[in-house]
C-alpha positions as CSV (number, residue, x, y, z in Angstrom):
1,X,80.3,92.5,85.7
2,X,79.3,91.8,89.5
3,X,82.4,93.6,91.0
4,X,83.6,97.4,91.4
5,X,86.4,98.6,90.7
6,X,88.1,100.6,92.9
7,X,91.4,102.2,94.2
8,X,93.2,101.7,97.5
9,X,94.1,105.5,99.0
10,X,98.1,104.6,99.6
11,X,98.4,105.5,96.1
12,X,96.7,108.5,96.5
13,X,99.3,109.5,99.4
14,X,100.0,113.3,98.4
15,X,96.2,114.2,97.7
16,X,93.4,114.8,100.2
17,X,91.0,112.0,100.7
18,X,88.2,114.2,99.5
19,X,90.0,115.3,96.7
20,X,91.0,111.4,95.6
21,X,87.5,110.4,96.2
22,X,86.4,113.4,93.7
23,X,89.2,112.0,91.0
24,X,88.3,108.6,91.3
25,X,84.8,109.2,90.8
26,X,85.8,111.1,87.5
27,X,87.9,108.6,86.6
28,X,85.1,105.7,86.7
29,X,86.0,104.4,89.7
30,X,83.3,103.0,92.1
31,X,85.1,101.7,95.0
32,X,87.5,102.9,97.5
33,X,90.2,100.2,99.9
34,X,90.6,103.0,102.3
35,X,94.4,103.0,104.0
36,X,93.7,104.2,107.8
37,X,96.9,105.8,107.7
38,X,98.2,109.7,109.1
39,X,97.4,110.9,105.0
40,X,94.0,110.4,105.1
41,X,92.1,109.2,108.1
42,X,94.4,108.2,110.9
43,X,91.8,106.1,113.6
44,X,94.5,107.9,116.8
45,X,94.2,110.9,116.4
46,X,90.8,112.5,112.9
47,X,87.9,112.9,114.7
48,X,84.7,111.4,114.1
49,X,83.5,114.5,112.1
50,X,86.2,113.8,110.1
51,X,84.6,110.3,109.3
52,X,81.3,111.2,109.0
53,X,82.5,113.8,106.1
54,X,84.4,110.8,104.6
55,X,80.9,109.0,104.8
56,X,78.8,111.9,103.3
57,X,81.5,111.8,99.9
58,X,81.4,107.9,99.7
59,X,77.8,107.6,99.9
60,X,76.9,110.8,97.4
61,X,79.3,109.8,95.4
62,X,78.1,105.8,95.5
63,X,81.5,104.4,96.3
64,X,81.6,101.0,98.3
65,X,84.4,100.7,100.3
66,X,87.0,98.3,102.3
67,X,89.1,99.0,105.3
68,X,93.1,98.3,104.5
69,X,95.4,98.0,107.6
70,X,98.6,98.0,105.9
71,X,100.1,101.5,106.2
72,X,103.7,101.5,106.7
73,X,104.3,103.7,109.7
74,X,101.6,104.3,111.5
75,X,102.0,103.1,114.8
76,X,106.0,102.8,114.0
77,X,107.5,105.8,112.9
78,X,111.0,103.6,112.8
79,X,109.9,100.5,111.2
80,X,107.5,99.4,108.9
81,X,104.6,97.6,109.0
82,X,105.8,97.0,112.7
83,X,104.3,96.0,115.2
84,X,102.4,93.3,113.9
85,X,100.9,89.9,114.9
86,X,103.9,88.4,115.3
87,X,106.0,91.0,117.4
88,X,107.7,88.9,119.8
89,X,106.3,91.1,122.3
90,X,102.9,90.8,124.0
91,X,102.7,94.6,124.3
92,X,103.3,94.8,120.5
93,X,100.9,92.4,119.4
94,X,98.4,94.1,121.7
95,X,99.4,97.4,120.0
96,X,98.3,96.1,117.0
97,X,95.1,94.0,117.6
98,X,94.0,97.2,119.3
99,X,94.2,98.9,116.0
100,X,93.0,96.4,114.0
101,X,89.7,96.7,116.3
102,X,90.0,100.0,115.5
103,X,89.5,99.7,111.8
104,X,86.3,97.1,112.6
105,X,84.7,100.3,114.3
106,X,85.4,102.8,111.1
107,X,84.6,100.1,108.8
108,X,81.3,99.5,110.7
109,X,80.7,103.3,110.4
110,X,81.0,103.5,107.1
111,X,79.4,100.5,106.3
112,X,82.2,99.1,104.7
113,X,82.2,95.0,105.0
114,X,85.9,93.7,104.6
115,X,88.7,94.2,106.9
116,X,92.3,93.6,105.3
117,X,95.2,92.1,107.6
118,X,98.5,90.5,107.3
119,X,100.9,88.3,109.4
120,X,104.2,90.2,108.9
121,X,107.5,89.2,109.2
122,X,109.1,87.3,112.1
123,X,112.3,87.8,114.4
124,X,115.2,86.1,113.6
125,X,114.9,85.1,117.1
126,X,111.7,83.6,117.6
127,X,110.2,79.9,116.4
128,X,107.3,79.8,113.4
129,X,105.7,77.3,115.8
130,X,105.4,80.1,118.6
131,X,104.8,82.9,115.9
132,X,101.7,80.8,114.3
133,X,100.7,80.7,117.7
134,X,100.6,84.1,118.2
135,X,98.7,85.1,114.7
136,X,96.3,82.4,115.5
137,X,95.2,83.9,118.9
138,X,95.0,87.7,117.2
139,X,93.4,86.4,114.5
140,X,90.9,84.8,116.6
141,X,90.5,88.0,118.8
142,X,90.4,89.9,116.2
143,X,87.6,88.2,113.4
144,X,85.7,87.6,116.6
145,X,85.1,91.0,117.5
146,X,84.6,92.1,113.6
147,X,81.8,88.8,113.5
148,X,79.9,91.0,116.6
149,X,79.8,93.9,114.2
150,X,79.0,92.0,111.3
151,X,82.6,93.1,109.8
152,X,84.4,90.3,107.6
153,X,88.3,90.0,107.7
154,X,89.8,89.2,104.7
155,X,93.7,88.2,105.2
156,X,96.1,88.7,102.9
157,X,99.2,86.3,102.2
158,X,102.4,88.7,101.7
159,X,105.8,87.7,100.3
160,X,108.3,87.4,103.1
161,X,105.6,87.5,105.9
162,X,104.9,84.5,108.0
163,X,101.9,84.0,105.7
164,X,102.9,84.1,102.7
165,X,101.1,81.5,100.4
166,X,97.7,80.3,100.3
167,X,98.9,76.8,101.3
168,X,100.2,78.5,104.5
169,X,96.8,80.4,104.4
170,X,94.9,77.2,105.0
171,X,97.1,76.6,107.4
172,X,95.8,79.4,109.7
173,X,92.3,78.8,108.3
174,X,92.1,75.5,109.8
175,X,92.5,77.4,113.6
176,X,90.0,80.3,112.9
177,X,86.5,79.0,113.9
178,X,84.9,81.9,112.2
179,X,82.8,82.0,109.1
180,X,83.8,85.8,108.6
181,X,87.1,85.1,108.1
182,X,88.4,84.7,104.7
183,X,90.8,85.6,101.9
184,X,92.2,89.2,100.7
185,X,93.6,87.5,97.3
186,X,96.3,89.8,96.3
187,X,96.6,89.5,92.2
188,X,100.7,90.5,92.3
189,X,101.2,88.2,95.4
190,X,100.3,85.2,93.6
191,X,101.9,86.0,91.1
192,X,105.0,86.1,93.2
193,X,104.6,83.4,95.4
194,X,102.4,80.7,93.5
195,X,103.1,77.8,91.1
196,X,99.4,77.4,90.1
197,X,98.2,80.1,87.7
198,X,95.9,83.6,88.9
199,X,93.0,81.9,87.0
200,X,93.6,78.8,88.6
201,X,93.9,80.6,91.8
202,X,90.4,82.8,91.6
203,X,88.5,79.8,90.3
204,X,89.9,76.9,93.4
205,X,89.9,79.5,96.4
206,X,86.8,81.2,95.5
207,X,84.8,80.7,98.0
208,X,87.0,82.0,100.6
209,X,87.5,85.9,98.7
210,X,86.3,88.5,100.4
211,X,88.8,91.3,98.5
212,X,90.2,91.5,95.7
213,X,94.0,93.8,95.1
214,X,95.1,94.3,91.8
215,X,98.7,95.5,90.6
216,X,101.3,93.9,87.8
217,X,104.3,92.4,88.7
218,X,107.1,92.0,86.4
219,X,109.7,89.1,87.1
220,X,108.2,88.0,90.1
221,X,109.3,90.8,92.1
222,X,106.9,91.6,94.7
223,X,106.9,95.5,92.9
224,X,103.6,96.7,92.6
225,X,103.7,98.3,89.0
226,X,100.8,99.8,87.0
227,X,98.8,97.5,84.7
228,X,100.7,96.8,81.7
229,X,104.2,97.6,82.9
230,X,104.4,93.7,84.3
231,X,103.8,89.6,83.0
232,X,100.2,89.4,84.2
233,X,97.4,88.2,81.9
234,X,94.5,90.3,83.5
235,X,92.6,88.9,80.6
236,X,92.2,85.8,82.4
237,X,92.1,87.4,85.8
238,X,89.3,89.6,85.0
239,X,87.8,86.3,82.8
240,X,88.4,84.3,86.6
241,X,86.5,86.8,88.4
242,X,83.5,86.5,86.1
243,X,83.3,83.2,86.2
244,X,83.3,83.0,90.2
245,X,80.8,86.2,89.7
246,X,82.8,88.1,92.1
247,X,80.7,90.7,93.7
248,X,83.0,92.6,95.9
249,X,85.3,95.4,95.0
250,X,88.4,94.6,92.7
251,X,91.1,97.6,94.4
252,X,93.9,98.6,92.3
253,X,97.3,99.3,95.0
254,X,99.9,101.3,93.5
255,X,101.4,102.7,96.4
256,X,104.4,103.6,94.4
257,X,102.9,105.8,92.6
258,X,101.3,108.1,94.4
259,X,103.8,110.7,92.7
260,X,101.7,110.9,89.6
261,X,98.6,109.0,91.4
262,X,96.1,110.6,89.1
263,X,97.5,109.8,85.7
264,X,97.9,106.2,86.8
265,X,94.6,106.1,88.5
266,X,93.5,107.3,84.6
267,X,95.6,104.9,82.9
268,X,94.8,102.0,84.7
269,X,90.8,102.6,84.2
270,X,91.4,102.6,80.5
271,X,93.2,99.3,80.3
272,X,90.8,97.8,82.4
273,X,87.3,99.4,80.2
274,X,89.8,97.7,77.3
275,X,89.9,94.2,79.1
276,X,86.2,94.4,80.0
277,X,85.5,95.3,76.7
278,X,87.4,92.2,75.4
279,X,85.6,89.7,77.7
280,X,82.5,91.0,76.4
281,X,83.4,90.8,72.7
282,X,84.0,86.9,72.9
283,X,80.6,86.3,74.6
């Protein structure tokens, strides 16, 4: 295979970053979608020694890694995910690119080449026309200043957001005049929010992933669950990836399970060494 496979650290929410990169590594796990979040490296407050030992483990332990915006109270202790790109506030939005620079600058650091972002929700309040006008100027602000650092941004459709399908995706695509702007492909959310199937998905929008998130999702419930516990084939995922020759890091994000984080991170290695395998006995 071309890809990694990694883990993204919100599962890992109880354990010290150093201590998850040692279990990982253990486990099999080459890659690392790291959260910048208060648990592990929060980009307002760790200092830069703190980075630089975060650098030192990823590189003697050969982990790639990805930078993944999306923890839930960072710069809201009241609400998640808020603000985002779609506050209805300029001072929120502003709150927010200026973070999302922030993770350009730790993933240019650590040499880490994706970015993930979102939309988020809107207000009941404002218009999607105005709100899509709003993402597209942060977008823009933002994927040009990761372009000067040669940092890609890979955005990720989420159910209930204002991007939430890859139709809307190309939607947005269509305004962002950047050729380092591309796709976080989220396995669960297309399984939630798509009619075409995840191998259908992999193979047509392949040449606009940059990241790759990995979870089961049972019923179409956008509930991240461990591999196995849901209705996705990852059979043909996996299959889908090899025939794109994906050569990025495929991140598992169970964020719900950071409770037993280390039996799940084992777990879901084994089914996916059994899935590999598979793949390899039909060839």
């Amino acid at each position: 295979m071309y890809f990694k496979i990694g883990y993204i650290s919100n599962g890992f929410q109880n354990h010290d970053i150093f201590d998850m990169i040692k279990i990982i590594t253990k486990l099999g796990f080459n890659g690392l979608g790291l959260t910048l979040d208060v648990c592990h490296y929060n980009p307002f407050k760790d200092s830069e020694r703190s980075l630089k030992r975060i650098k030192r483990n990823l590189k003697g332990n050969n982990i790639d890694t990805v930078i993944e915006t999306g923890a839930r109270f960072l710069l809201n202790p009241w609400e998640k995910h808020e603000p985002t790109l779609v506050s209805n506030e300029e001072t929120d939005r502003t709150k927010r690119i200026d973070f999302l620079k922030k993770a350009v600058d730790v993933a240019e650091f650590l040499e880490a080449n994706v970015v993930t972002i979102f939309s988020g929700k809107i207000y009941e309040n404002v218009r999607k026309e105005e709100a899509f006008g709003w993402l597209t100027n942060g977008v823009s602000e933002i994927t040009e200043y990761a372009k000067m650092k040669n940092i890609k941004i890979g955005f990720e459709p989420e159910p209930l957001m204002l991007i939430e399908t890859l139709e809307q995706y190309y939607l947005l695509r269509k305004e962002i005049k950047y050729d380092n702007f591309g796709l976080t492909l989220d396995i669960g959310h297309v399984q939630c929010s798509e009619d075409q199937s995840i191998h259908d998905c992999i193979i047509s929008h392949q040449n606009e992933i940059f990241n790759i998130h990995l979870t089961d999702i049972k019923n179409k419930k956008h509930i991240h669950l461990p591999l196995g516990e849901g209705d996705i084939n990852f059979l043909d995922v996996f299959k889908a990836l090899k025939e794109i020759k994906y050569a990025n890091i495929v991140n598992l994000e169970l964020s719900r399970n950071s409770h037993n984080a280390p039996s799940v991170a084992n777990q879901s290695m084994i089914f996916i060494k059994e899935i590999l395998k598979q793949i390899e006995g039909t060839e």
